[in-house]
FIBAZA-395974 format. One record per residue (C-alpha): residue number from 1; residue in one letter; chain; x, y, z. Coordinates in steps of 0.001 Angstrom, whole numbers, plus 500000, padded with zeros to 6 digits. Layout:
REM FIBAZA-395974
+-----+-----+-------+--------+--------+--------+
|   n | res | chain |      x |      y |      z |
+-----+-----+-------+--------+--------+--------+
| NUM |   a |     A |      X |      Y |      Z |
...
+-----+-----+-------+--------+--------+--------+
//
This chain:
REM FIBAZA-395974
+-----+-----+-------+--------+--------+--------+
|   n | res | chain |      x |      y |      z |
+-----+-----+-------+--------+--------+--------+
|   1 |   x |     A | 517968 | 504978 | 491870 |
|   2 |   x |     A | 516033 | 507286 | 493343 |
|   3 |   x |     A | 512563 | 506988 | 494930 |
|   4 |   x |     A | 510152 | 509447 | 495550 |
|   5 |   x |     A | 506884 | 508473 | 497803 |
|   6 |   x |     A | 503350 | 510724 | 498179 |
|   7 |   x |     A | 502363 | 510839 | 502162 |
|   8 |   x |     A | 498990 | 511413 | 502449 |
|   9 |   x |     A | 498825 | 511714 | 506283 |
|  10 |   x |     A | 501550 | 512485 | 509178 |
|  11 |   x |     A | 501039 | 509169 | 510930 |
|  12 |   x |     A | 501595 | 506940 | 507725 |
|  13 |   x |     A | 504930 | 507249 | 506200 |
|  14 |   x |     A | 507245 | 504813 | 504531 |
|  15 |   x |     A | 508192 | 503003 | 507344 |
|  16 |   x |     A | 510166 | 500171 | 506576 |
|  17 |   x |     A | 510391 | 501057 | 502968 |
|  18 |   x |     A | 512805 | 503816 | 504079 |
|  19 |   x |     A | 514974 | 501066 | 506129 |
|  20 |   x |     A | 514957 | 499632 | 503004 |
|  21 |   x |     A | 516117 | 502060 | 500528 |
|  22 |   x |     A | 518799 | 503251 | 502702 |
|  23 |   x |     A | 520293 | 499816 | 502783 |
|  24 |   x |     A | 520097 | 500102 | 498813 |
|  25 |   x |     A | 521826 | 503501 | 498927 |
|  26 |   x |     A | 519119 | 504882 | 497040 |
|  27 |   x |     A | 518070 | 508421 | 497264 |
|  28 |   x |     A | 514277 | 508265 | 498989 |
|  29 |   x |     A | 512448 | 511816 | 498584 |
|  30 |   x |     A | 509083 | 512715 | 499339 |
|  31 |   x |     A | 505752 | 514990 | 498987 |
|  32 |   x |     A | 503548 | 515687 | 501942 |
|  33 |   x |     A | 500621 | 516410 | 500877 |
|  34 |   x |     A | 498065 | 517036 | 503960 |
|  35 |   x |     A | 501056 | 519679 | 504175 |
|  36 |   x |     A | 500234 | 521284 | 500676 |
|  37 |   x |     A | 503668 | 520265 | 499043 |
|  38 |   x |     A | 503762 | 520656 | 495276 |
|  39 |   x |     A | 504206 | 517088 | 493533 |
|  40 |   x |     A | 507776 | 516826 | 491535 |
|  41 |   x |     A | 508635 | 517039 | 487963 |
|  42 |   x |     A | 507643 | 513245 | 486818 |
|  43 |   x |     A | 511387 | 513591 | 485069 |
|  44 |   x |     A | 513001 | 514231 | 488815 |
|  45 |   x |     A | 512591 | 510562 | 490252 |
|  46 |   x |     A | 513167 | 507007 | 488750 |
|  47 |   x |     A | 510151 | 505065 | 491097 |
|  48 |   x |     A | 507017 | 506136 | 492901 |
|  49 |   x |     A | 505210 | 505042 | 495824 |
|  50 |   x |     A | 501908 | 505703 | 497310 |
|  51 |   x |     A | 501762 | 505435 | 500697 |
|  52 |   x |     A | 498146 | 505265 | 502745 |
|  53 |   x |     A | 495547 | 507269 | 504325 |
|  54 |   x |     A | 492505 | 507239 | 506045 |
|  55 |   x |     A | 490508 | 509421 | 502987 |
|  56 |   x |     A | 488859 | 507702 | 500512 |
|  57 |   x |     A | 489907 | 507668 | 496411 |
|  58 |   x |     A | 486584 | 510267 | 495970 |
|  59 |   x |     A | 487266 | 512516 | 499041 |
|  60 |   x |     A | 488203 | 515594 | 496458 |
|  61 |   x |     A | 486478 | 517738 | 498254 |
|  62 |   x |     A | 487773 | 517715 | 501486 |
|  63 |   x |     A | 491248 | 516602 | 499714 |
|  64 |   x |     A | 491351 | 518786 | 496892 |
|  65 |   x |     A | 494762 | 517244 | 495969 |
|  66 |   x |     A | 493426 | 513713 | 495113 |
|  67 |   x |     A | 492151 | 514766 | 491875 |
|  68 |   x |     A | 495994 | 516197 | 491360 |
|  69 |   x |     A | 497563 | 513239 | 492266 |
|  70 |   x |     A | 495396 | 510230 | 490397 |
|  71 |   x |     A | 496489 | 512606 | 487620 |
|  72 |   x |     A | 500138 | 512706 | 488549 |
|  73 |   x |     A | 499910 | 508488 | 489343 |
|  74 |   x |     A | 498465 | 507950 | 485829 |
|  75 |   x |     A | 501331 | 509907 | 483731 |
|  76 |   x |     A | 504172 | 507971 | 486185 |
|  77 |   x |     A | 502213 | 505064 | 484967 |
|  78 |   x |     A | 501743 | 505915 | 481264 |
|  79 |   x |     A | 506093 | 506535 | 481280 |
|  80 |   x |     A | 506340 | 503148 | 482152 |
|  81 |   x |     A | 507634 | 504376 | 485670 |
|  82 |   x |     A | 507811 | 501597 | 488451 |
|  83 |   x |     A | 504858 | 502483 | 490968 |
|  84 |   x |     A | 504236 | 500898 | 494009 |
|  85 |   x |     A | 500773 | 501702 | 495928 |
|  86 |   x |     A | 500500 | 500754 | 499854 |
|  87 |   x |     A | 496406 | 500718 | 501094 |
|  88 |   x |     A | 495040 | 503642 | 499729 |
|  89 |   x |     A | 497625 | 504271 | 497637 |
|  90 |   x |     A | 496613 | 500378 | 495891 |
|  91 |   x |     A | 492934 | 501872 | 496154 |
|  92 |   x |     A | 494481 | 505356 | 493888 |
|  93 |   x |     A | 496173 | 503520 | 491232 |
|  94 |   x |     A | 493124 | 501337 | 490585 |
|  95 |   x |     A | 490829 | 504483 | 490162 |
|  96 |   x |     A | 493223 | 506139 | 488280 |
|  97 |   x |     A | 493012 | 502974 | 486074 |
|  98 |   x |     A | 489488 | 503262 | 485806 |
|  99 |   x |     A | 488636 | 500175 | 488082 |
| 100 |   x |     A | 486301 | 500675 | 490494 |
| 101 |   x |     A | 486726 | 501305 | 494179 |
| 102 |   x |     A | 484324 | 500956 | 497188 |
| 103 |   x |     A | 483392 | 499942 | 500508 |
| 104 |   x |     A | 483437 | 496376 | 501816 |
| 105 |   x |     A | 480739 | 495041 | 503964 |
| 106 |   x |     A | 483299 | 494630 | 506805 |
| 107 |   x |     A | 486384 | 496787 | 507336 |
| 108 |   x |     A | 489929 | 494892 | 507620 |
| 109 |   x |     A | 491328 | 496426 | 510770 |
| 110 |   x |     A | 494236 | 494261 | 512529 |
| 111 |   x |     A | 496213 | 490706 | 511465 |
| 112 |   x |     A | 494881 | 488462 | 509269 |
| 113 |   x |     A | 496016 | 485933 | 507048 |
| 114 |   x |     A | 496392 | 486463 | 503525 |
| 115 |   x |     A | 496595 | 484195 | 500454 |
| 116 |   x |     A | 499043 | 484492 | 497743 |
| 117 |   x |     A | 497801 | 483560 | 494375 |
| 118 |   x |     A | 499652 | 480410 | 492804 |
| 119 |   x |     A | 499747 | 482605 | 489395 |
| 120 |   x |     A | 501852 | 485255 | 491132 |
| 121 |   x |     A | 504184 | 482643 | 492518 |
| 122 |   x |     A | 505014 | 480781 | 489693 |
| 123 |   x |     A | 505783 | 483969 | 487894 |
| 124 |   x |     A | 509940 | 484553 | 487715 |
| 125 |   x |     A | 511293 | 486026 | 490543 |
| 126 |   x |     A | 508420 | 485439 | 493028 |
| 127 |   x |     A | 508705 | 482016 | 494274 |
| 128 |   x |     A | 509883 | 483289 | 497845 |
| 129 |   x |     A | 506306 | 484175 | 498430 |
| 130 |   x |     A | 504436 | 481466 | 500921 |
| 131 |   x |     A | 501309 | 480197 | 500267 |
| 132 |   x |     A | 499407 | 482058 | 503660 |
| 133 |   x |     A | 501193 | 484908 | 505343 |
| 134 |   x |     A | 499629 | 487325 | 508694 |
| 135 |   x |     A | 499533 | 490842 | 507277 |
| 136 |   x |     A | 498993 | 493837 | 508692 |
| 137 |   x |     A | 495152 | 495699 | 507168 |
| 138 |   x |     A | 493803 | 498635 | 508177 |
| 139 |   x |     A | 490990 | 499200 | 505470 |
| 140 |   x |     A | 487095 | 499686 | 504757 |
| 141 |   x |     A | 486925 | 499962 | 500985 |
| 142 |   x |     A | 488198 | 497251 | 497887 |
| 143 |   x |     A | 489701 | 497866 | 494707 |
| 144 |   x |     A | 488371 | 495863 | 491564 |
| 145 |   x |     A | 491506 | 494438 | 489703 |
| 146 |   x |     A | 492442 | 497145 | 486829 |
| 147 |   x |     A | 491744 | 495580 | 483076 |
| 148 |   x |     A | 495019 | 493614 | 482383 |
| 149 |   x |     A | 496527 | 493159 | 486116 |
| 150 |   x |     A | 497681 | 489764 | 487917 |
| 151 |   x |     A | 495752 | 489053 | 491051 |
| 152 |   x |     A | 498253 | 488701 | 494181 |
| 153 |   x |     A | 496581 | 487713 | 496825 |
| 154 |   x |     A | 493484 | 488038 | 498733 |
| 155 |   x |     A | 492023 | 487118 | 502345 |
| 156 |   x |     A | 488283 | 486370 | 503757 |
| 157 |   x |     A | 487334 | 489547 | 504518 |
| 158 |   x |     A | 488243 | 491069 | 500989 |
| 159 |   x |     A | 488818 | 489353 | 498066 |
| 160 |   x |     A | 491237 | 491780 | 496135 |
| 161 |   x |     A | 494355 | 492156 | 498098 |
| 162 |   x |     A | 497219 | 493118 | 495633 |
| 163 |   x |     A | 497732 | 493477 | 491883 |
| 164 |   x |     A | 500733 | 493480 | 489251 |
| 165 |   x |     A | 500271 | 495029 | 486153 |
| 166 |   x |     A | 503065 | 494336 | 483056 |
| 167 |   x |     A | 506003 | 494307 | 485810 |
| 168 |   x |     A | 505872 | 497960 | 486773 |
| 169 |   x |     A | 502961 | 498927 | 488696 |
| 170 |   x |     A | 501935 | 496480 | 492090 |
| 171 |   x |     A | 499145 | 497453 | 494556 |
| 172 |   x |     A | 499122 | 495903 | 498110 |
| 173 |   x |     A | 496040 | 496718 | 500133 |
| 174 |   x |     A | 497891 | 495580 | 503528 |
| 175 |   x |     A | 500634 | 497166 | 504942 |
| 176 |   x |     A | 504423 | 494999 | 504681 |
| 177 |   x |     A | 505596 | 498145 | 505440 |
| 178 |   x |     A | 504290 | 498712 | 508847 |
| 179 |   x |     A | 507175 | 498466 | 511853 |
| 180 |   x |     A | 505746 | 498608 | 515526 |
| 181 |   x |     A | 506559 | 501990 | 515892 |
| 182 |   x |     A | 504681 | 503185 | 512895 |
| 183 |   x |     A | 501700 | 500996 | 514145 |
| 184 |   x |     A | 501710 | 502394 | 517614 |
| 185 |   x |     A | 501805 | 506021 | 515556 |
| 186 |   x |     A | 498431 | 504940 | 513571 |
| 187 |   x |     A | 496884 | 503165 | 515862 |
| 188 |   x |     A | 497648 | 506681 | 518435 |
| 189 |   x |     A | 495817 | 509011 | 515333 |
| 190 |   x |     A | 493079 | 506414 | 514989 |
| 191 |   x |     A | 491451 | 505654 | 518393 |
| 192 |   x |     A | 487810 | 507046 | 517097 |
| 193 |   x |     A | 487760 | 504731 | 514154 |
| 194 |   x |     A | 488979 | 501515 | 516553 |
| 195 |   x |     A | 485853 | 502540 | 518849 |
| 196 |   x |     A | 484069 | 502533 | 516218 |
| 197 |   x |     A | 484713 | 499558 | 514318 |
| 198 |   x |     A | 483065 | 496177 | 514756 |
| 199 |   x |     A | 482521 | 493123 | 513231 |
| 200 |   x |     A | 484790 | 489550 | 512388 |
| 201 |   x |     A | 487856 | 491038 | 510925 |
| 202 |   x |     A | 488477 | 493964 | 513487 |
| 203 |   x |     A | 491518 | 493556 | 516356 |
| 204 |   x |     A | 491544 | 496022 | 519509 |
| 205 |   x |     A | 494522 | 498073 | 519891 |
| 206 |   x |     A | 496237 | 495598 | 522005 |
| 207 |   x |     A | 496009 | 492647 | 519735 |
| 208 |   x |     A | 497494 | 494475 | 517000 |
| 209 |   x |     A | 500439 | 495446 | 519041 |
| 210 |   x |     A | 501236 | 492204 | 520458 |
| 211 |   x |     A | 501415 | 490689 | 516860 |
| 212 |   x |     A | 505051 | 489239 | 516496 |
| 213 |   x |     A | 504926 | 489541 | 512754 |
| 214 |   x |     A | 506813 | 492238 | 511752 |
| 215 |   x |     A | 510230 | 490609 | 511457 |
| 216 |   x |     A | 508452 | 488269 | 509030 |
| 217 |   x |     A | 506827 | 490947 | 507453 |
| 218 |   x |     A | 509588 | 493009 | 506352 |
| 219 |   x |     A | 511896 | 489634 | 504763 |
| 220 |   x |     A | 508811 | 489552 | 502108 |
| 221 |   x |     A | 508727 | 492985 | 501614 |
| 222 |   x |     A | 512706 | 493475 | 501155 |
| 223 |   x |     A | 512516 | 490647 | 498594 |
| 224 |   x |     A | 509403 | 492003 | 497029 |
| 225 |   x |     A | 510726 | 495546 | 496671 |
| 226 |   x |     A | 513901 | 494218 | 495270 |
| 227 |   x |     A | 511870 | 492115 | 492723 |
| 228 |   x |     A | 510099 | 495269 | 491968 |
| 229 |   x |     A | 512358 | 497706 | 491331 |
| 230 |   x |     A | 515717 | 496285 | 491371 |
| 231 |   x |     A | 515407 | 492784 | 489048 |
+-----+-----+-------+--------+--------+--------+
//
């Protein structure tokens, strides 16, 4: 198989999703796109993911690209190619779905529970995920659910957290993915929005980092991927 991710920034890339696919022997590729890489030939890759970013879904302007890529996500989706979306990359699937996207009252910045929906766990394959889990968010804005998909999960602060749509599209607005290296990497390229932040569902630098979770983390999101794109 082989996988081809969009980065939208330096300081998030696939993380442990690379771990992961190298384990697979899969081929991984990717497109940089705060670098100005041209996107691939749909035909040239089996899977997609979307990795985050700290833009929003309507940040065109200063991201020309985004209008580029919702187009690109939409014709992966319309072959019936498997496409995962990670944070804003959850948040670019929706709108190019036509659900709508916007800010929260309170931003999601550190770890905090989420809940997985019973729906998604009776569903084949998905038993292994537990009821609560600590995740890793880093977010400000919500996705509404696009018109036929199967909530996953959602927390206090936000009430959409992931999405599965006919088996071959899943959003997750928290980041499995994240390994302590990768966090010490965003959190390093993010101090002015941690300054800045306030309110019940925001951790200081520190308390993210201490968070023993990652271990934990990463067993759901190696069974999850292989769900996804292997079963």
């Amino acid at each position: 198989m082989k996988i081809h991710y969009l980065q939208h920034v330096y300081f998030e890339g696939p993380a442990y999703i690379q771990t992961w696919a190298v384990e697979q022997g899969y081929e991984l590729t990717g497109t940089q796109l705060f670098k100005g890489e041209a996107l691939p030939g749909v035909e040239e890759f089996d899977a997609l993911v979307v990795m985050g970013g700290p833009m929003g879904v309507g940040d065109e302007r200063e991201y020309p690209w985004l209008g580029e890529e919702k187009a690109f996500i939409r014709d992966c989706i319309s072959r019936q190619k498997k496409v995962l979306g990670i944070c804003l990359g959850a948040q670019l699937i929706a709108d190019a779905l036509g659900a709508k996207v916007e800010p929260m009252a309170e931003k999601e910045i550190g770890w905090f529970p989420v809940d997985w929906s019973q729906s998604v766990r009776k569903e084949s394959g998905f038993s292994f995920l537990p009821a609560r889990q600590m995740v890793l968010h880093w977010h400000g804005d919500r996705f509404e659910f696009p018109g036929n998909a199967l909530p996953l999960a959602s927390s206090e602060g936000c009430d959409s957290q992931g999405f599965l749509i006919d088996d071959h599209v899943l959003g997750l607005q928290f980041h499995l993915e994240m390994t302590k290296n990768s966090l010490t990497t965003l959190i390093g390229n993010s101090s002015r929005e941690l300054e800045e932040a306030n309110g019940r569902f925001i951790q200081d630098a520190e308390a993210m980092l201490k968070g023993n979770y990652f271990a934990e983390n990463h067993q759901i999101m190696k069974q999850l991927l292989n769900r996804f794109f292997v079963d």
